[in-house]
ZATI-881068 format. One record per residue (C-alpha): residue number from 1; x, y, z. Coordinates in nm, 3 decimals. Each point is the difference from the previous one (the first is absolute). Example, Ala and Ser with C-alpha at 12.3 -4.5 7.8 and 13.67 -1.06 7.14 Angstrom:
<pts>
<pt 1, <1.230, -0.450, 0.780>>;
<pt 2, <0.137, 0.344, -0.066>>;
</pts>
This chain:
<pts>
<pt 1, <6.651, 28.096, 7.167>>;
<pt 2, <-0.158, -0.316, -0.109>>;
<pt 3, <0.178, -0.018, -0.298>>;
<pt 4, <0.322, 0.054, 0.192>>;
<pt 5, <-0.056, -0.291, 0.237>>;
<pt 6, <-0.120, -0.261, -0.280>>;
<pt 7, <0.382, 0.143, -0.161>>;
<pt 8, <0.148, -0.113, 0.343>>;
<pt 9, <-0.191, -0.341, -0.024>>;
<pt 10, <0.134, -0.077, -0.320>>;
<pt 11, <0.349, 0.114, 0.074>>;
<pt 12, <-0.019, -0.232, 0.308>>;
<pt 13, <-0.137, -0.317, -0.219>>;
<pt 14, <0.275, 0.058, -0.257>>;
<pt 15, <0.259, -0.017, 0.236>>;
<pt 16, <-0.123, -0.284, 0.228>>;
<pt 17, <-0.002, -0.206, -0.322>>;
<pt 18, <0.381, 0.134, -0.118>>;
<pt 19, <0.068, -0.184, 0.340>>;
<pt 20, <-0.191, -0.215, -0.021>>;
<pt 21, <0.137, -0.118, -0.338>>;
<pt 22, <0.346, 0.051, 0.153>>;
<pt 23, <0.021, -0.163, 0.312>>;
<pt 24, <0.118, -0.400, -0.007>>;
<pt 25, <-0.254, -0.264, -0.107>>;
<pt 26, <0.177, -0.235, 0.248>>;
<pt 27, <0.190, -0.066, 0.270>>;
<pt 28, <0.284, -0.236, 0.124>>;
<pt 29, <0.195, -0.106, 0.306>>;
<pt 30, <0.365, -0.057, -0.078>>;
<pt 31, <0.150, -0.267, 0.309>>;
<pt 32, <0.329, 0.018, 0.056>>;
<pt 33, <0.049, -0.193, 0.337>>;
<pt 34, <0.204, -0.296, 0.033>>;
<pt 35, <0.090, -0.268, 0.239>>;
<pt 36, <0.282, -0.154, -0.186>>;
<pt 37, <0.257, 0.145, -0.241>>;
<pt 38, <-0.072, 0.368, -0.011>>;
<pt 39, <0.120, 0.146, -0.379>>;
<pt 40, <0.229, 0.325, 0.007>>;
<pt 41, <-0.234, 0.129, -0.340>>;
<pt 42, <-0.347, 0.039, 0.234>>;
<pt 43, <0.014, 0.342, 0.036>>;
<pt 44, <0.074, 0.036, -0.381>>;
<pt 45, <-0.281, -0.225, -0.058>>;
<pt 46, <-0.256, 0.186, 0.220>>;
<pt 47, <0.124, 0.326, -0.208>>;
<pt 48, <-0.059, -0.141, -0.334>>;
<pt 49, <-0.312, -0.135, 0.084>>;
<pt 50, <-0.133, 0.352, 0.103>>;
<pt 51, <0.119, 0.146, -0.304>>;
<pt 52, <-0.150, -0.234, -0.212>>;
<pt 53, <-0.340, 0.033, 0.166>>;
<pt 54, <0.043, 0.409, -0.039>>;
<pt 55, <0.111, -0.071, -0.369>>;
<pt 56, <-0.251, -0.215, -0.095>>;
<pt 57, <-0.258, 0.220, 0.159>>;
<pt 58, <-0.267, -0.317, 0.069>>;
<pt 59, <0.127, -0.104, 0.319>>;
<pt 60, <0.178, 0.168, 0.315>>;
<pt 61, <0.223, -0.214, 0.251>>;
<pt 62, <-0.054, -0.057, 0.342>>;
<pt 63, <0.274, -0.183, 0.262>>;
<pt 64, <0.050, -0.271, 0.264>>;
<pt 65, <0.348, 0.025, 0.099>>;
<pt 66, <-0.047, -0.128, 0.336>>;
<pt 67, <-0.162, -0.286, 0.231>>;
<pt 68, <-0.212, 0.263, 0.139>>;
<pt 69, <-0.135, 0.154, -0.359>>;
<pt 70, <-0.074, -0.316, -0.109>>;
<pt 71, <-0.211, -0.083, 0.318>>;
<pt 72, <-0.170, 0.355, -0.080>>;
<pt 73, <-0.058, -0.067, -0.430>>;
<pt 74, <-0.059, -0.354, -0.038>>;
<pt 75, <-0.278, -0.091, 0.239>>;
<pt 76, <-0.265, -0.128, -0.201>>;
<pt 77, <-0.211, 0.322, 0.019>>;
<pt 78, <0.292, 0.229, -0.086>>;
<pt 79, <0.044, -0.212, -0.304>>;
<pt 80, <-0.296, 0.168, -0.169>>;
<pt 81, <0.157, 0.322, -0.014>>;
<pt 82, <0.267, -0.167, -0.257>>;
<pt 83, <-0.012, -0.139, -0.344>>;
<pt 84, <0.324, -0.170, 0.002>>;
<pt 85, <0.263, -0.134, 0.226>>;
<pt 86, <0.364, 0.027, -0.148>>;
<pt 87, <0.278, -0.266, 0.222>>;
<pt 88, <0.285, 0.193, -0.047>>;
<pt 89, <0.345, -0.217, 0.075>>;
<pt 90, <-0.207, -0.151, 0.260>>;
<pt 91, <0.156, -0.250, 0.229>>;
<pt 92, <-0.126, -0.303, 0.261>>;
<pt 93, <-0.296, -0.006, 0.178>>;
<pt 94, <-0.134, 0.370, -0.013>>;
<pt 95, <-0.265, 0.072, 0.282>>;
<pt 96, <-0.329, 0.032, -0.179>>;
<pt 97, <-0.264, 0.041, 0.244>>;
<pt 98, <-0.225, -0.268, -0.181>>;
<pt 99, <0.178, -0.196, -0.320>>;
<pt 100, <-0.282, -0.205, -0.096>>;
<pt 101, <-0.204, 0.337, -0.007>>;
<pt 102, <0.283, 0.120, -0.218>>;
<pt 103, <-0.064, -0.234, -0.232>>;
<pt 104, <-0.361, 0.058, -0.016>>;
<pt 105, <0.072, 0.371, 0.005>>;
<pt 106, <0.158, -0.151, -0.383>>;
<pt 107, <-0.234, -0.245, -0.112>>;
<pt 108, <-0.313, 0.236, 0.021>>;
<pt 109, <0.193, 0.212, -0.305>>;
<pt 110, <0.282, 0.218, 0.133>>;
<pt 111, <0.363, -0.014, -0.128>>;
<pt 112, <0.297, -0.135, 0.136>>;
<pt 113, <0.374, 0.072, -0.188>>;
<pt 114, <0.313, -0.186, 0.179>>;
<pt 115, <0.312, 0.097, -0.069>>;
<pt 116, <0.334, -0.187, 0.055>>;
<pt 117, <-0.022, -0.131, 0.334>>;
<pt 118, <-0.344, -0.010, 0.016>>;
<pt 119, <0.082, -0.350, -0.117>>;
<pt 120, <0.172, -0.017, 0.341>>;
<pt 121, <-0.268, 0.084, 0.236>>;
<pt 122, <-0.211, -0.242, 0.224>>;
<pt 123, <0.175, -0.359, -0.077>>;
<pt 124, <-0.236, -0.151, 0.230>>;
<pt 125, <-0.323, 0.133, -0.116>>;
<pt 126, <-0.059, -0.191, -0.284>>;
<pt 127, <-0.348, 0.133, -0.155>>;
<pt 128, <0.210, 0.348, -0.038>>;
<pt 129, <0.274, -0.178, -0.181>>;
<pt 130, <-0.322, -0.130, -0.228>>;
<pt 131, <-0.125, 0.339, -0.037>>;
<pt 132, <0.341, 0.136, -0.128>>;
<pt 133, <0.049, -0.337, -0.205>>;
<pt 134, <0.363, -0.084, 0.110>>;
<pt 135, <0.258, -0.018, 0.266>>;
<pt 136, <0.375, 0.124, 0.019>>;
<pt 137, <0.202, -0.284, 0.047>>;
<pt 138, <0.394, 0.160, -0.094>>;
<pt 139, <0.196, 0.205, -0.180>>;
<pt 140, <0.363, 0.038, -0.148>>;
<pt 141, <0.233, 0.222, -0.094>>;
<pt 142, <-0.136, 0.342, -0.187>>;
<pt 143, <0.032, -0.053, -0.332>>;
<pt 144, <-0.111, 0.152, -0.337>>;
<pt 145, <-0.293, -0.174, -0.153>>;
<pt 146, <-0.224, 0.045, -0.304>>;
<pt 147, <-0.352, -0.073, 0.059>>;
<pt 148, <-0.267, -0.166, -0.277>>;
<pt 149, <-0.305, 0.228, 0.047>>;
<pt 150, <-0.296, -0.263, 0.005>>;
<pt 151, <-0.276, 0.260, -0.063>>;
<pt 152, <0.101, 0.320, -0.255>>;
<pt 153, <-0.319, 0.166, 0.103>>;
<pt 154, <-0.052, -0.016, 0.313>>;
<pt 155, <0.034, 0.361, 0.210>>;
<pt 156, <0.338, -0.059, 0.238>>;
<pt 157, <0.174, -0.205, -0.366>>;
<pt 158, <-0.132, 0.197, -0.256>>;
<pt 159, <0.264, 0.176, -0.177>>;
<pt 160, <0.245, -0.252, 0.094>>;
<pt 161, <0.037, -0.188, -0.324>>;
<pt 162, <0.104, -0.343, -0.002>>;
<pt 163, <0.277, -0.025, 0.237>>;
<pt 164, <0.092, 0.307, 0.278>>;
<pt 165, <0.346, 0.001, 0.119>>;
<pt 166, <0.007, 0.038, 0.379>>;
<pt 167, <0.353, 0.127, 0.109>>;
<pt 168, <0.162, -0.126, 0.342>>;
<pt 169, <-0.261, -0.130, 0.212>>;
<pt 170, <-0.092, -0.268, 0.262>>;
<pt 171, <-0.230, -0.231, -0.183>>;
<pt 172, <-0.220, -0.226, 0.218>>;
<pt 173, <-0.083, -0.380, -0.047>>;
<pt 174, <-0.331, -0.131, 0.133>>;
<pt 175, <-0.198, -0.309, 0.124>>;
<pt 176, <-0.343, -0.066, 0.029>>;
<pt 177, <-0.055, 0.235, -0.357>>;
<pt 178, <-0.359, -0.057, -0.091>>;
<pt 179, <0.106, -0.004, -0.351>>;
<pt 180, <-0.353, -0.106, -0.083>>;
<pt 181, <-0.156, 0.273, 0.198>>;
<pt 182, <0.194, 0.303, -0.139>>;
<pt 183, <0.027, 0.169, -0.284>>;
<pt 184, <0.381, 0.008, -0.036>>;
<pt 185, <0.157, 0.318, -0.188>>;
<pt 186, <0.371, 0.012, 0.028>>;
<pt 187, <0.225, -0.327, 0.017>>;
<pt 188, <0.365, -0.100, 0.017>>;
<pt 189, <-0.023, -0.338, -0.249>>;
<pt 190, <0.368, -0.014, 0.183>>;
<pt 191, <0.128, -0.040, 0.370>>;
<pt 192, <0.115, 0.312, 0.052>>;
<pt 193, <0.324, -0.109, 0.127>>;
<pt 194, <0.094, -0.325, -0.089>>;
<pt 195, <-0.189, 0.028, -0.335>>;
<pt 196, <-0.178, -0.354, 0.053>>;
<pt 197, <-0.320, 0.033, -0.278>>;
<pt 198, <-0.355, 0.010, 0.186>>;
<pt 199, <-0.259, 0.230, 0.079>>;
<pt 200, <0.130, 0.290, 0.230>>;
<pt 201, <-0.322, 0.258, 0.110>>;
<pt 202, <0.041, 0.345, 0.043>>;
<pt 203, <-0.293, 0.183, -0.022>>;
<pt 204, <-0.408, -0.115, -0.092>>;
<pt 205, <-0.353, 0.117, 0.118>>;
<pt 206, <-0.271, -0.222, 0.065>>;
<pt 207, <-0.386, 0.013, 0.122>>;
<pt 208, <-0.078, -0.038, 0.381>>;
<pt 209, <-0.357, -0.024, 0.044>>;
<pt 210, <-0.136, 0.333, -0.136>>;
<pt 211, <0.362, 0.113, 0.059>>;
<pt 212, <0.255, 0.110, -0.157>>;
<pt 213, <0.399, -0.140, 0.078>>;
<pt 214, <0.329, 0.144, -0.187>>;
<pt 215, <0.366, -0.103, 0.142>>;
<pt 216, <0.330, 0.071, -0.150>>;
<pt 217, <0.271, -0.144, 0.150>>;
<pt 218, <0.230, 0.264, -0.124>>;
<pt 219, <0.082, 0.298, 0.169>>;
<pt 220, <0.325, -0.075, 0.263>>;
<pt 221, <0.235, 0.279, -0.093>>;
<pt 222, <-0.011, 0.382, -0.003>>;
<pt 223, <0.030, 0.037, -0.360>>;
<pt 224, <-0.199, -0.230, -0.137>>;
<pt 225, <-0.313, 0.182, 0.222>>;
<pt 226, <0.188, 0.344, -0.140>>;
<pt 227, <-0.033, -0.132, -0.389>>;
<pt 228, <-0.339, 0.117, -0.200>>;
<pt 229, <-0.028, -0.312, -0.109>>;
<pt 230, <-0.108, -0.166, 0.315>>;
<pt 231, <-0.182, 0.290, 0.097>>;
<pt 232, <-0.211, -0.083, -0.267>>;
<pt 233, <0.011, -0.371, 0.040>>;
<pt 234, <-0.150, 0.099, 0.410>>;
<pt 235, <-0.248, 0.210, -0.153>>;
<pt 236, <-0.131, -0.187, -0.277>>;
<pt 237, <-0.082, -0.273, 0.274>>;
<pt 238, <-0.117, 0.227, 0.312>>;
<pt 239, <-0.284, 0.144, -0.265>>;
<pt 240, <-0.076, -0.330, -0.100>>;
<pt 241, <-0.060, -0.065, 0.334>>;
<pt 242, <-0.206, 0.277, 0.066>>;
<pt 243, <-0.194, -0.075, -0.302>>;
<pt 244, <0.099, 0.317, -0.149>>;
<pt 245, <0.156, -0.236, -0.330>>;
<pt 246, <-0.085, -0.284, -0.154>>;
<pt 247, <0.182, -0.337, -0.026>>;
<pt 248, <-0.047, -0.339, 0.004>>;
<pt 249, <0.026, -0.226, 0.320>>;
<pt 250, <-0.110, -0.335, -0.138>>;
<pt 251, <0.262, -0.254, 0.066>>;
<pt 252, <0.180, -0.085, -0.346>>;
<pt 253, <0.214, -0.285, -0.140>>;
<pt 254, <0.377, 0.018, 0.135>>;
<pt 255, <0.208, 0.064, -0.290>>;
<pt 256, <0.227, -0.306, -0.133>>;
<pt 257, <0.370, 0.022, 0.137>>;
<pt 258, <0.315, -0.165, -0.169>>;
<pt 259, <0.194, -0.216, 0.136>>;
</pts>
């Protein structure tokens, strides 16, 4: 009988540590409230970003789709249940029960990712807009655009190339970039629609503290969030984030536009 039971014990061991080995490393909050402009592609968003947590396997996805969840989530104790924050197509002034503990929440070495309208979140609350490292200012028509890729190595541009060809999309210009502060990884070296030469962001990553900050800009339409390519792009930076890849965040010389 003795025998039998150490049996059992092992048994028990080996699969504790099969789930052990299988279950998520981290975890994330995906916000999707807004208190502006509210994008039709959310719920596509709040899909993908599931399935790329599932597919990756080193992260799962938690929500905040409402005033109320977010009260719930992001109090400054709740905060320590999560790894990351993802602002997805965020909007306005969102109702975070404490922002400056938000940003601490950051700074003490958790991840933050914006995406697209992140950019377009809390106007008036400038040390967020310093956090994220720039501002949406406008946009123009959607347009097709080719992108330099600043950083080839880096997780969410790796496998890029030189240039990636974005089909149809809304592409934002900013003010207040931190161009100093960032580590910029895709560029227009174009206005998008008026092709005027200059230095257009898109997407770049930078240190905050002990924490870690990606944005991409892109991400307005259905099918670009549908195309593997950004897919990959969202979850080369979400595990940089996490600290699940590595990357570098140290600010680097702009490149040299024509004019």
């Amino acid at each position: 009988m003795v025998w039998k039971r150490g049996i059992g014990l092992i048994v028990l061991m080996m699969m504790w540590a099969t789930l052990a080995q299988a279950a998520p490393s981290k975890r994330v909050l995906v916000v999707t409230v807004t208190k502006g402009f509210r994008h039709d592609v959310i719920p596509t968003a709040e899909r993908i970003l599931g399935e790329i947590g599932v597919r990756d396997g080193d992260f799962q996805v938690d929500y905040a789709r409402t005033d109320e969840e977010v009260a719930v989530k992001m109090t400054a104790v709740a905060l320590r249940a999560y790894d990351a924050v993802i602002f997805a197509e965020t909007t306005g002034d969102l109702p975070l029960p404490d922002r400056q503990a938000f940003l601490d929440w950051i700074r003490e070495g958790h991840g933050f990712i914006g995406i697209h309208s992140a950019a377009d979140t809390f106007h008036g609350f400038t040390p967020y807009l310093q956090m994220l490292g720039g501002e949406f200012k406008q946009h123009g028509d959607q347009v097709r655009v080719q992108c330099h890729v600043a950083d080839q190595k880096f997780p969410a541009t790796a496998g890029m190339g030189i240039l990636r060809e974005v089909p149809l999309e809304e592409i934002y210009q900013f003010q207040n970039f931190e161009a100093s502060q960032v580590h910029l990884l895709l560029y227009l070296d174009k206005h998008p629609n008026d092709g005027t030469p200059g230095l257009y962001p898109i997407a770049w990553n930078r240190s905050y503290g002990k924490g870690r900050v990606f944005y991409t800009a892109l991400g307005h339409r259905e099918d670009i969030w549908s195309a593997a390519w950004y897919q990959n792009h969202l979850q080369g930076g979400i595990r940089w984030a996490l600290g699940l890849a590595k990357g570098d965040a140290k600010p680097r010389p702009l490149p040299v536009i024509a004019k």
